[in-house]
TORDO-235868 format. One record per residue (C-alpha): residue in one letter; x, y, z. Coordinates in pm, 1 decimal. Layout:
# residues N
<rec a; <X; Y; Z>>
...
# end
This chain:
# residues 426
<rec x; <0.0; 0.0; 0.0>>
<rec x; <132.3; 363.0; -82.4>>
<rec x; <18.3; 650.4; 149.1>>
<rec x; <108.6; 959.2; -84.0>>
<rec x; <-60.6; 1356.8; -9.0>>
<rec x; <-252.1; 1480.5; -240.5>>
<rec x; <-203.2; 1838.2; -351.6>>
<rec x; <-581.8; 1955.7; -513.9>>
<rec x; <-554.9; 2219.8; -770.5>>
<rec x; <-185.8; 2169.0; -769.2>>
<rec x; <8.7; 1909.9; -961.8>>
<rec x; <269.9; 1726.0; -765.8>>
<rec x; <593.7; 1519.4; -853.7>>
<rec x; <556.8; 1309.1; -542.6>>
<rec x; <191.3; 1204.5; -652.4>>
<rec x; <258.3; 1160.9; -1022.3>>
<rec x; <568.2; 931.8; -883.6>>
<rec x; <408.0; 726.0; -672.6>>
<rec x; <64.1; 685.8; -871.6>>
<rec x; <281.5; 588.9; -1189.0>>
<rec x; <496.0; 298.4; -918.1>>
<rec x; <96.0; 174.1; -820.9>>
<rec x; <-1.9; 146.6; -1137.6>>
<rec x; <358.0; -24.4; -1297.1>>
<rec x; <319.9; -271.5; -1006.0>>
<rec x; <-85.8; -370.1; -1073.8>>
<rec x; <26.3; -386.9; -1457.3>>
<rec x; <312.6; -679.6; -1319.8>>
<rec x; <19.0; -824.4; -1157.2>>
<rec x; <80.2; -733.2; -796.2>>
<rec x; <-194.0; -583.6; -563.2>>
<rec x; <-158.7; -289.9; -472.1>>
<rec x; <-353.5; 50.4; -367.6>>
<rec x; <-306.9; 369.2; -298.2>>
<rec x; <-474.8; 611.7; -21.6>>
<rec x; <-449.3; 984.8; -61.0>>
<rec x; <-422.3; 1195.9; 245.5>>
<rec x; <-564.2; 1580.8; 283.7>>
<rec x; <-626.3; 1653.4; -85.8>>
<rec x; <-729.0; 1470.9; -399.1>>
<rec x; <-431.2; 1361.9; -644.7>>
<rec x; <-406.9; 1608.3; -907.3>>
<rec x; <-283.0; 1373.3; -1194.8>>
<rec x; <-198.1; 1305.1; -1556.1>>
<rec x; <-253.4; 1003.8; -1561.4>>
<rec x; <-492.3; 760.8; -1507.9>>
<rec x; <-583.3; 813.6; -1084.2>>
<rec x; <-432.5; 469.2; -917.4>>
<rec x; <-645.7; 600.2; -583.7>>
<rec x; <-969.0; 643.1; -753.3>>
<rec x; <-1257.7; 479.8; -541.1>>
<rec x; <-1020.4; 502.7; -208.3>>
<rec x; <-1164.6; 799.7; 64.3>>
<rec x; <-931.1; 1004.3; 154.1>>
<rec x; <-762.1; 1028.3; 511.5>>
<rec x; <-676.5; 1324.9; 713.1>>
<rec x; <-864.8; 1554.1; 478.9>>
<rec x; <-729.8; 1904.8; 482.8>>
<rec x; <-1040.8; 2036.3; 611.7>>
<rec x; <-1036.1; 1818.4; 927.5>>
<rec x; <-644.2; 1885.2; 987.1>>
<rec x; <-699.8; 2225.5; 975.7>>
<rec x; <-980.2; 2303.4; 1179.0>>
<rec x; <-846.7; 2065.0; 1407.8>>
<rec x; <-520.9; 2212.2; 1433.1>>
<rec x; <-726.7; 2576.9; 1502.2>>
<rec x; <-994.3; 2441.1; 1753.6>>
<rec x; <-871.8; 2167.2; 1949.7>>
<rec x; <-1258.3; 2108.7; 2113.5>>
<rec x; <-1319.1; 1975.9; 1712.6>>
<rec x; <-1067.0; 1713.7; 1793.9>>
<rec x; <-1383.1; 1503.3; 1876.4>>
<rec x; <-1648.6; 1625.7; 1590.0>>
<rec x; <-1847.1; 1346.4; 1484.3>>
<rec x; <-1777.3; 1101.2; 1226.2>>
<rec x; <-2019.1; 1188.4; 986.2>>
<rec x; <-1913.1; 1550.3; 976.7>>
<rec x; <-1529.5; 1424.2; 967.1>>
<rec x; <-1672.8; 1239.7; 636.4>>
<rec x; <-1862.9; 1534.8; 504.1>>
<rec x; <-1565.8; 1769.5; 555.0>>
<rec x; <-1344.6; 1540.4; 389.0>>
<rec x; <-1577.7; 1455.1; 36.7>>
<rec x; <-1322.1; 1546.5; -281.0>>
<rec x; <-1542.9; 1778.1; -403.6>>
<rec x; <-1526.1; 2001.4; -128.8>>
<rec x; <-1146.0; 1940.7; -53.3>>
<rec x; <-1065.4; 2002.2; -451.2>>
<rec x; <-1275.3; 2334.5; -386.1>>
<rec x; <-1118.2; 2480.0; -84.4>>
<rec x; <-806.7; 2368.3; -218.4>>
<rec x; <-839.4; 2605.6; -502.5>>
<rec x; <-896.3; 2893.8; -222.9>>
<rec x; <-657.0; 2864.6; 36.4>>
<rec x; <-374.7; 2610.9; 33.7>>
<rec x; <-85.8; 2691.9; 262.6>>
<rec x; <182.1; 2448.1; 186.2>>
<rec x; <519.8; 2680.7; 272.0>>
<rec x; <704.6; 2584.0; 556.0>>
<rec x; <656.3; 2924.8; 746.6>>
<rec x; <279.7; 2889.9; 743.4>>
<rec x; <246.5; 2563.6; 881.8>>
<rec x; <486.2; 2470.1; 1172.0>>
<rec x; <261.4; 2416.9; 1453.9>>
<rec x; <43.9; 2163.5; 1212.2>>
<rec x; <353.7; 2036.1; 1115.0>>
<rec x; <443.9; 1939.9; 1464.1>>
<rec x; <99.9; 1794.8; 1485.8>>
<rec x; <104.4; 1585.7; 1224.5>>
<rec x; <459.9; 1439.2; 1301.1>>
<rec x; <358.7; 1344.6; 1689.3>>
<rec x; <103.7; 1086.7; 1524.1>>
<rec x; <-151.0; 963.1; 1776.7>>
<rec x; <-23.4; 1205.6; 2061.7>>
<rec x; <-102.5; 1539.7; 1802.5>>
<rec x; <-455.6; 1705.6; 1752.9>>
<rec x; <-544.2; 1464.4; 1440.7>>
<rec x; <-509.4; 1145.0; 1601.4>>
<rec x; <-888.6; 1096.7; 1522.6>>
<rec x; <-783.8; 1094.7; 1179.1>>
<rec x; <-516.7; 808.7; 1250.9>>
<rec x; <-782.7; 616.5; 1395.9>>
<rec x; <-994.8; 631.8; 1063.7>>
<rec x; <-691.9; 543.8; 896.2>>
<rec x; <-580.2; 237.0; 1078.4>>
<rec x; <-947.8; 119.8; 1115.6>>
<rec x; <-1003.7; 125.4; 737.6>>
<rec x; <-676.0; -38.3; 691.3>>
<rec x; <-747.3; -358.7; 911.1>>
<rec x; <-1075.2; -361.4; 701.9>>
<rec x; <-831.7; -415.9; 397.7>>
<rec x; <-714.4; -729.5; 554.9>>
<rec x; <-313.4; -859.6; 601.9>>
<rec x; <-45.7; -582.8; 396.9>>
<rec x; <302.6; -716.8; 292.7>>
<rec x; <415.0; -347.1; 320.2>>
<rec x; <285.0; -20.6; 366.2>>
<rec x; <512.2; 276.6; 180.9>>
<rec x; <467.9; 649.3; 289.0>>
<rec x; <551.9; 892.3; -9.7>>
<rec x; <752.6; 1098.7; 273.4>>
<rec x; <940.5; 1166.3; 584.7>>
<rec x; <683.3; 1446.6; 673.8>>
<rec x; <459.2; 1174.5; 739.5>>
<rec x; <647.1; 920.1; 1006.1>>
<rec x; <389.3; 1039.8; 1250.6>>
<rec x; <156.4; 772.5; 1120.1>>
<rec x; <455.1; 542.5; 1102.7>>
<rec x; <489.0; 368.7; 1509.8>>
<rec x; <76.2; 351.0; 1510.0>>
<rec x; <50.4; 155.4; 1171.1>>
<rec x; <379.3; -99.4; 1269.1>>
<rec x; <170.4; -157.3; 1595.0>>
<rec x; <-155.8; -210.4; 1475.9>>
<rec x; <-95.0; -363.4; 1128.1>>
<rec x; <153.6; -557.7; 1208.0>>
<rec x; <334.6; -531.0; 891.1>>
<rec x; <682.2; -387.7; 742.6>>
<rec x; <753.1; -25.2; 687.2>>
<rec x; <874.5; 152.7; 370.5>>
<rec x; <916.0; 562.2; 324.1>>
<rec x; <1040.2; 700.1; 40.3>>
<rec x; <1276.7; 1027.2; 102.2>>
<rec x; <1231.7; 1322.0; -144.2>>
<rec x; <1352.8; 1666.7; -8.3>>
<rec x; <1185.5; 1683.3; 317.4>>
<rec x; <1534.8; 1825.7; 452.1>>
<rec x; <1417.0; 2196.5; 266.0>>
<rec x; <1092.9; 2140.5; 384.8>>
<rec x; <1186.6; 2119.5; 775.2>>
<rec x; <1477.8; 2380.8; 770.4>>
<rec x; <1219.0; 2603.4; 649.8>>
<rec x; <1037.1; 2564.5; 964.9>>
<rec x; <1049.3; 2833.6; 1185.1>>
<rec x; <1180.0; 2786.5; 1551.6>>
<rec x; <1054.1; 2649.1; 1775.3>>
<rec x; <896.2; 2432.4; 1558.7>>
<rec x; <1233.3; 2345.8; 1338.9>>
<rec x; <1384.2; 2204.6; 1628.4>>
<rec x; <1064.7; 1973.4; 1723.3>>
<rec x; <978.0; 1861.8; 1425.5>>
<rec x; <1368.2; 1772.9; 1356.6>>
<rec x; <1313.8; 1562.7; 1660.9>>
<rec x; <1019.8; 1414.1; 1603.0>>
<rec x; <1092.9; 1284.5; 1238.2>>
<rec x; <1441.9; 1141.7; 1437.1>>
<rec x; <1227.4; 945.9; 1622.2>>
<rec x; <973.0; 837.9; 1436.9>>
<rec x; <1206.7; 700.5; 1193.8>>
<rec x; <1301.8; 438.7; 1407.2>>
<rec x; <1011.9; 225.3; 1366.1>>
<rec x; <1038.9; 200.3; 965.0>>
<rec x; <1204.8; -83.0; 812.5>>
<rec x; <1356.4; 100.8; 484.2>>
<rec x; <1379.0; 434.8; 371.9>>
<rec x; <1429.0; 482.4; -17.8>>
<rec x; <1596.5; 745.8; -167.6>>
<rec x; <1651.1; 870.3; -525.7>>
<rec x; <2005.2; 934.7; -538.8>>
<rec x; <2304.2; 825.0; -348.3>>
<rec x; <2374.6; 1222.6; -278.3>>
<rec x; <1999.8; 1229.9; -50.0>>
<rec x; <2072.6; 898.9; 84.0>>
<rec x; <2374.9; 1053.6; 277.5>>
<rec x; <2256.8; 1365.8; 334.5>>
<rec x; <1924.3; 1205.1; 547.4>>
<rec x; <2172.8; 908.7; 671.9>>
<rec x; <2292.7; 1219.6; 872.4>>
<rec x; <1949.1; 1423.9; 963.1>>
<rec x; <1834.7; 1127.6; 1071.1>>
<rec x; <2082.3; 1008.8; 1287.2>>
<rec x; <2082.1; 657.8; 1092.4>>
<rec x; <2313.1; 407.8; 955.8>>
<rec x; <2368.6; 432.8; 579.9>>
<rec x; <2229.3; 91.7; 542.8>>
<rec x; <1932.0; 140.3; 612.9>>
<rec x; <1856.2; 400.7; 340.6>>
<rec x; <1860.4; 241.9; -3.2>>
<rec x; <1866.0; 383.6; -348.7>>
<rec x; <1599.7; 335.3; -581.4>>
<rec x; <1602.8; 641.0; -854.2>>
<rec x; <1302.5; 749.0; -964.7>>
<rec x; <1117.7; 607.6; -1298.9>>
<rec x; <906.6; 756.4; -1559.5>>
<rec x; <621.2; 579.3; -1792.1>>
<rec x; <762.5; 659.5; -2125.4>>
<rec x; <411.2; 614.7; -2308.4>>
<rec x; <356.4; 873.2; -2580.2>>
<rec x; <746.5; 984.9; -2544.1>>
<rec x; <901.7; 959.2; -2871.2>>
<rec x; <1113.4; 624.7; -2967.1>>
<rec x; <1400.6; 840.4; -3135.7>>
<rec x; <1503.7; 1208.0; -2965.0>>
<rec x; <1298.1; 1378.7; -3104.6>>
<rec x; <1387.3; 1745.9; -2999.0>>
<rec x; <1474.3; 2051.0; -3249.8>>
<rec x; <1827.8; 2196.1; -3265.4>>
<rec x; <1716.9; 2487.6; -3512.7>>
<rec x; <1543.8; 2767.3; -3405.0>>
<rec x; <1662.1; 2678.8; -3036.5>>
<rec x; <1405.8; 2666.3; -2762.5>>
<rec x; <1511.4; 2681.7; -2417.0>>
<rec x; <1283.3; 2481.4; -2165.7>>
<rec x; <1191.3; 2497.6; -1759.4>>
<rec x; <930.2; 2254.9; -1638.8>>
<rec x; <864.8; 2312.5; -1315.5>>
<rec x; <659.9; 2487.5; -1016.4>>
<rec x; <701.0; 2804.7; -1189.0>>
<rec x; <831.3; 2963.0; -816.9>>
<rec x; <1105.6; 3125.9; -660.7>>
<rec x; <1217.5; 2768.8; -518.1>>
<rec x; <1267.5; 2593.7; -824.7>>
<rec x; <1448.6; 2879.4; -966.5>>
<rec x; <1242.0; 3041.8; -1242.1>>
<rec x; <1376.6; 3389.2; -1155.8>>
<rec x; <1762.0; 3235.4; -1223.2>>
<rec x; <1637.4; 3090.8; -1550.3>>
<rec x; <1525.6; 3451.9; -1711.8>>
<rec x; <1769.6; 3589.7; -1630.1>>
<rec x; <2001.4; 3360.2; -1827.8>>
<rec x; <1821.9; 3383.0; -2109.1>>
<rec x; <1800.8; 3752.1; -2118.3>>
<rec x; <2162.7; 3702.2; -2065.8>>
<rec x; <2194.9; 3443.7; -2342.9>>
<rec x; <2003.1; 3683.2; -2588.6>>
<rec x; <2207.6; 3992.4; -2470.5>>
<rec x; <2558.0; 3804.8; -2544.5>>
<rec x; <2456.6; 3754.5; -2908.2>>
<rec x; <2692.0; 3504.3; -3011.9>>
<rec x; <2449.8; 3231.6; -3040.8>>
<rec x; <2142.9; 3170.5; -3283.9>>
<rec x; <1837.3; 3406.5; -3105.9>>
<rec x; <1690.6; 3121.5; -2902.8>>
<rec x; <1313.4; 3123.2; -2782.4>>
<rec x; <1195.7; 3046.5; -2402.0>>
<rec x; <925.7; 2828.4; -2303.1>>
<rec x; <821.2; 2823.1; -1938.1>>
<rec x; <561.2; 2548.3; -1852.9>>
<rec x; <474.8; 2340.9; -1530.0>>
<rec x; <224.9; 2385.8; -1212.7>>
<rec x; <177.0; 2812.2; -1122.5>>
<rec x; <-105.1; 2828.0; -834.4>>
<rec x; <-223.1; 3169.6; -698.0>>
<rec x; <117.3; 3185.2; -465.4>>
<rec x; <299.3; 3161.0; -754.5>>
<rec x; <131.0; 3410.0; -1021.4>>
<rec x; <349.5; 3680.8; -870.7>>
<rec x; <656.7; 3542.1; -964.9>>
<rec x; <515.8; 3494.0; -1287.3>>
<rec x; <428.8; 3859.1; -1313.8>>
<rec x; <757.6; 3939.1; -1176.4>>
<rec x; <902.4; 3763.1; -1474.9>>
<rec x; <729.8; 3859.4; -1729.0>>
<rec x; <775.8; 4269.7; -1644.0>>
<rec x; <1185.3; 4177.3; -1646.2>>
<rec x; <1140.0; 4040.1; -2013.3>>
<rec x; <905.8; 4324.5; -2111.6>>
<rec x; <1235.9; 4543.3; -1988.7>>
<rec x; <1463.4; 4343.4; -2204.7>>
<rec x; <1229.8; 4372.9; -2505.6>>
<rec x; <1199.2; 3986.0; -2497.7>>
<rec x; <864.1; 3938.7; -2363.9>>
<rec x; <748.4; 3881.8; -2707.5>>
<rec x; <1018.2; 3498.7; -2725.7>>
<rec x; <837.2; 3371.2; -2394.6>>
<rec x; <557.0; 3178.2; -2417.0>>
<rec x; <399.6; 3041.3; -2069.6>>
<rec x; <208.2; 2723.3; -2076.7>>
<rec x; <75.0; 2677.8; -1687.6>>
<rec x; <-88.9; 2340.0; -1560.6>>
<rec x; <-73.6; 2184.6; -1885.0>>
<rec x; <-194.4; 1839.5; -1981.4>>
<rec x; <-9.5; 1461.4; -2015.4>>
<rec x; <-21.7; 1538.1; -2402.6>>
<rec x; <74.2; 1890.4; -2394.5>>
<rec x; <386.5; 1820.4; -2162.2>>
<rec x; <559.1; 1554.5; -2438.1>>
<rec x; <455.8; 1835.3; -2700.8>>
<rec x; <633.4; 2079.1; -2439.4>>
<rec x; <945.7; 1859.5; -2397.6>>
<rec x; <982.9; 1761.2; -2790.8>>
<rec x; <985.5; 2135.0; -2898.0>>
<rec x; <1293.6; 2184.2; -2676.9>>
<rec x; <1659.0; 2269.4; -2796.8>>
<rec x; <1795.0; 2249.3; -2418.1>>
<rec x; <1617.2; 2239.5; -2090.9>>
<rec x; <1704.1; 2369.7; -1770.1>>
<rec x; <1556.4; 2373.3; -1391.2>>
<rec x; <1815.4; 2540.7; -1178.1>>
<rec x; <1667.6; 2474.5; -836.7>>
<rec x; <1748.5; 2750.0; -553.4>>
<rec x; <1712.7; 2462.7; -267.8>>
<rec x; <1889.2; 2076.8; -228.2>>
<rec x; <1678.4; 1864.7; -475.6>>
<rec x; <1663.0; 1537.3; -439.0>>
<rec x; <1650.0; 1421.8; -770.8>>
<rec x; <1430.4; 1584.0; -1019.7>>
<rec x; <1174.4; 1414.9; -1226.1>>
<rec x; <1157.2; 1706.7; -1461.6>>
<rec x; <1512.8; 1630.8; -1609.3>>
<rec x; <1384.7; 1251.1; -1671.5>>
<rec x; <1115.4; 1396.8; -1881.4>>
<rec x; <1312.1; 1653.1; -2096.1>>
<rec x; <1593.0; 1341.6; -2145.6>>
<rec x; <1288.6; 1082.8; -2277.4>>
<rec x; <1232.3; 1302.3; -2527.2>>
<rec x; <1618.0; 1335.4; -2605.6>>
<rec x; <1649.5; 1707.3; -2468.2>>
<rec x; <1993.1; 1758.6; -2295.2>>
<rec x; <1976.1; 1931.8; -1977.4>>
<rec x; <2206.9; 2255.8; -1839.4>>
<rec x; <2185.2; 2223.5; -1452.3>>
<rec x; <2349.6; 2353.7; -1134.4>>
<rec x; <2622.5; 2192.3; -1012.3>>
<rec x; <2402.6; 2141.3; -638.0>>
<rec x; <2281.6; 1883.0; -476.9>>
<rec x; <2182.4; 1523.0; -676.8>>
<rec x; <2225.6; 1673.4; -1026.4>>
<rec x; <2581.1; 1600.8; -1114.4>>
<rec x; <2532.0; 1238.6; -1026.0>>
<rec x; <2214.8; 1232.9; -1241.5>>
<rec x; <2417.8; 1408.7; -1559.8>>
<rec x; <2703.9; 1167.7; -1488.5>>
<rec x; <2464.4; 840.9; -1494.0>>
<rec x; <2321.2; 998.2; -1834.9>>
<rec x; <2610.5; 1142.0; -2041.2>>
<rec x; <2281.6; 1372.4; -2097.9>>
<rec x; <2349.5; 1746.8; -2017.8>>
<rec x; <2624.2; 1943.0; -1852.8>>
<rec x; <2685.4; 2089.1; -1552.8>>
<rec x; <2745.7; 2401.0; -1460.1>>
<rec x; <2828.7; 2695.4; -1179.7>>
<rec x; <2452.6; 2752.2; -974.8>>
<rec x; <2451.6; 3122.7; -1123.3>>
<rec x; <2230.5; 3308.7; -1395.8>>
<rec x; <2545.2; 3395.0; -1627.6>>
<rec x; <2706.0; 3036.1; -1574.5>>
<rec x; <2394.8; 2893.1; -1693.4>>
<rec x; <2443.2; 3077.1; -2015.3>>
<rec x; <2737.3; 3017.9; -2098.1>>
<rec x; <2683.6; 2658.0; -2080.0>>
<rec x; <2397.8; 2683.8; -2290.2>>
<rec x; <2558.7; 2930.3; -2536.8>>
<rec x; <2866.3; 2674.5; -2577.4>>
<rec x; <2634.6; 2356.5; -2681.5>>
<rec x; <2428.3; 2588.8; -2873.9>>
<rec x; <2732.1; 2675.8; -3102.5>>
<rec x; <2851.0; 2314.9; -3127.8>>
<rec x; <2609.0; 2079.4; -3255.2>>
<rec x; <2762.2; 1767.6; -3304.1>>
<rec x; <2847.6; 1783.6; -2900.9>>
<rec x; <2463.5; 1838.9; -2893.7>>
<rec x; <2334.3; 1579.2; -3051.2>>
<rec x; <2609.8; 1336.4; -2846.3>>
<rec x; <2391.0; 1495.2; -2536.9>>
<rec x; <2067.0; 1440.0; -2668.7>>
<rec x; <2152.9; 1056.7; -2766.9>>
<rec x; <2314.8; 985.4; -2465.6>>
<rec x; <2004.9; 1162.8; -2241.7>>
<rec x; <1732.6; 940.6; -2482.6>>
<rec x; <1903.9; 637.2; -2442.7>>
<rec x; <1985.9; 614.7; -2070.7>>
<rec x; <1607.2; 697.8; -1958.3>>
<rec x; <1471.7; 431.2; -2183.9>>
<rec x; <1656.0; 224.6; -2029.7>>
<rec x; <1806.4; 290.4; -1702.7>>
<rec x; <1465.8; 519.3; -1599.0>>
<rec x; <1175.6; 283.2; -1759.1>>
<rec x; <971.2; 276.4; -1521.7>>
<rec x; <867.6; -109.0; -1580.7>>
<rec x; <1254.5; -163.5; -1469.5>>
<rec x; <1241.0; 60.1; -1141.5>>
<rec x; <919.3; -92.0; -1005.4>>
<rec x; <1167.6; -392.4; -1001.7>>
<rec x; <1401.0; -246.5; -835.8>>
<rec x; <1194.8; -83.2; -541.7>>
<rec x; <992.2; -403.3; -489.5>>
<rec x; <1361.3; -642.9; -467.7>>
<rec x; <1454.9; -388.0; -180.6>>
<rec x; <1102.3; -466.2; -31.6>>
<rec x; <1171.5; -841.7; -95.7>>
<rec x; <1487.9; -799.6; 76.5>>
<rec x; <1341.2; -624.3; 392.6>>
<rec x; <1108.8; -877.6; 388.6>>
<rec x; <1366.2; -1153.0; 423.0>>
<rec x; <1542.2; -970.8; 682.6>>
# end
């Protein structure tokens, strides 16, 4: 069973992730399902958790959180307040997901049955023994260990959680509740059998937050169902098109990205190139957006951008195989990075920071380059493969090639369920 948060309005890498892992490992003919928690999956693809309720709706945590006497609201209102209608619409009105906004529920969340949403635990576990016995029960994250000692006690049944950035998350907290929460997750993580992580560079970065021994964190990278992505690379060297796919926010770096392509454009030395921005842009984020878009009006570029929010499965490959190069440069320690997987199955090379898991992901590939985490770096690194295209189309090879096959995601549902099997056997 995977226990993976929902995100409403919002589209999510976790939930795409772990909803295209469900439905690899019901295509190999295992059972499996998948319960959202607080907000419906916002997917697409087709919704592996369709027909499941879903737990510690965001309604319920919040009001709980605000007015502990709700702690004990009845059932049937619990239910009411948690229907996916009425989640995806409040979702679309007031969703605080940054760190700063939500410490105390934070805190909450991660003391389990001893916080102010145990009653939603106890919906949780009691629909879960309904399921009858569970070989394994994976949470997406390490934000949600709080469930973790309650489900190995009552269910008695093996422990995965997969580990995807929560570090960022948590040191985003402010005090006191950094400190607890730090604490808590220490704790909690005790109780789980095997933590997963996408890249060797995570794995021993939360080996240390978590106070654990590297074996118990094992690397599975992530995966990515290649239908509709082309057989061949299939992306345009001539006129170049410079991609980001991404949360179009601060975080992942959007601001860093104009800026070197206005830079690119300004240096003149390579062929004009065009900028496509596309990926999830909620009300938080329009802003940033706006931001953007008056710095290109400045540059007298506004006219080679072209924005292309919340887009659909279809649209996304057409996104990716219009792309000359492709670039996310993340202001924070990312974990892995689906988005790179996606540009490189449609043989788009990637230009990327030299932080956190990205140089081990270009080195596995041979599909992009790496360069200095700064706006004019960037540039230059793009400039340079735009005015060599045989290196170019060694890239784009190279990136097509290695997520057919090392990144198929029949081959890393293998992968994640022989480090179950191994658990198991423990």
């Amino acid at each position: 069973m995977q226990i993976t948060p929902g995100a409403g309005g919002m589209y999510c890498g976790n939930c795409f992730r772990d909803n295209a892992l469900v439905a690899e490992w019901r295509r190999q003919g295992h059972q499996a399902l998948m319960v959202p928690l607080y907000l419906p999956l916002k997917l697409d693809e087709e919704d592996q958790s369709a027909g499941t309720p879903v737990f510690f709706g965001g309604l319920n945590v919040f009001l709980e959180q605000q007015f502990p006497w709700l702690q004990n609201m009845p059932r049937g209102l619990r239910r009411l307040l948690a229907s996916p209608a009425l989640l995806r619409w409040a979702a679309g009105r007031a969703a605080k997901t940054r760190a700063s906004e939500v410490g105390d529920m934070t805190v909450s969340m991660l003391q389990g049955e001893e916080g102010r949403q145990r009653c939603e635990l106890e919906d949780l576990v009691g629909w879960l023994k309904e399921r009858g016995q569970l070989d394994m029960i994976c949470l997406s994250n390490a934000l949600l260990l709080g469930l973790a000692p309650r489900l190995k006690r009552e269910l008695q049944t093996r422990l995965a959680c997969q580990l995807t950035g929560e570090d960022s998350f948590l040191d985003g907290l402010p005090e006191p509740h950094r400190s607890a929460a730090w604490r808590l997750v220490q704790t909690q993580a005790r109780v789980v059998d095997v933590f997963i992580s996408p890249s060797r560079w995570f794995a021993q970065v939360m080996a240390e937050r978590l106070q654990l021994p590297p074996e118990r964190i094992q690397v599975v990278p992530l995966g990515l169902n290649l239908e509709g992505y082309p057989p061949a690379p299939a992306a345009q060297f001539s006129p170049p098109v410079i991609g980001f796919f991404a949360r179009m926010c601060r975080e992942k770096g959007l601001p860093v990205l104009v800026d070197a392509f206005v830079q690119l454009r300004q240096r003149g030395k390579a062929p004009p190139a065009r900028l496509k921005i596309g990926g999830g842009c909620g009300p938080s984020d329009e802003p940033v957006v706006e931001e953007q878009k008056r710095k290109l009006a400045q540059a007298g570029l506004l006219g080679e951008v072209a924005f292309h929010a919340n887009v659909s499965r279809e649209e996304k490959i057409a996104f990716f195989k219009g792309l000359t190069l492709f670039s996310v440069p993340v202001q924070y320690n990312q974990s892995f990075g689906m988005f790179l997987l996606e540009a490189m199955a449609a043989g788009v090379p990637v230009v990327q920071p030299a932080t956190a898991a990205f140089p081990e992901i270009v080195e596995a590939t041979g599909g992009g380059v790496i360069a200095a985490p700064r706006a004019e770096a960037l540039a230059e690194a793009m400039e340079s493969l735009l005015l060599d295209r045989v290196r170019w189309e060694q890239l784009a090879r190279a990136a097509h090639r290695a997520v057919h096959t090392q990144y198929a995601m029949p081959r890393v549902a293998r992968m994640f369920l022989e480090v179950v099997g191994q658990v198991r056997a423990a």
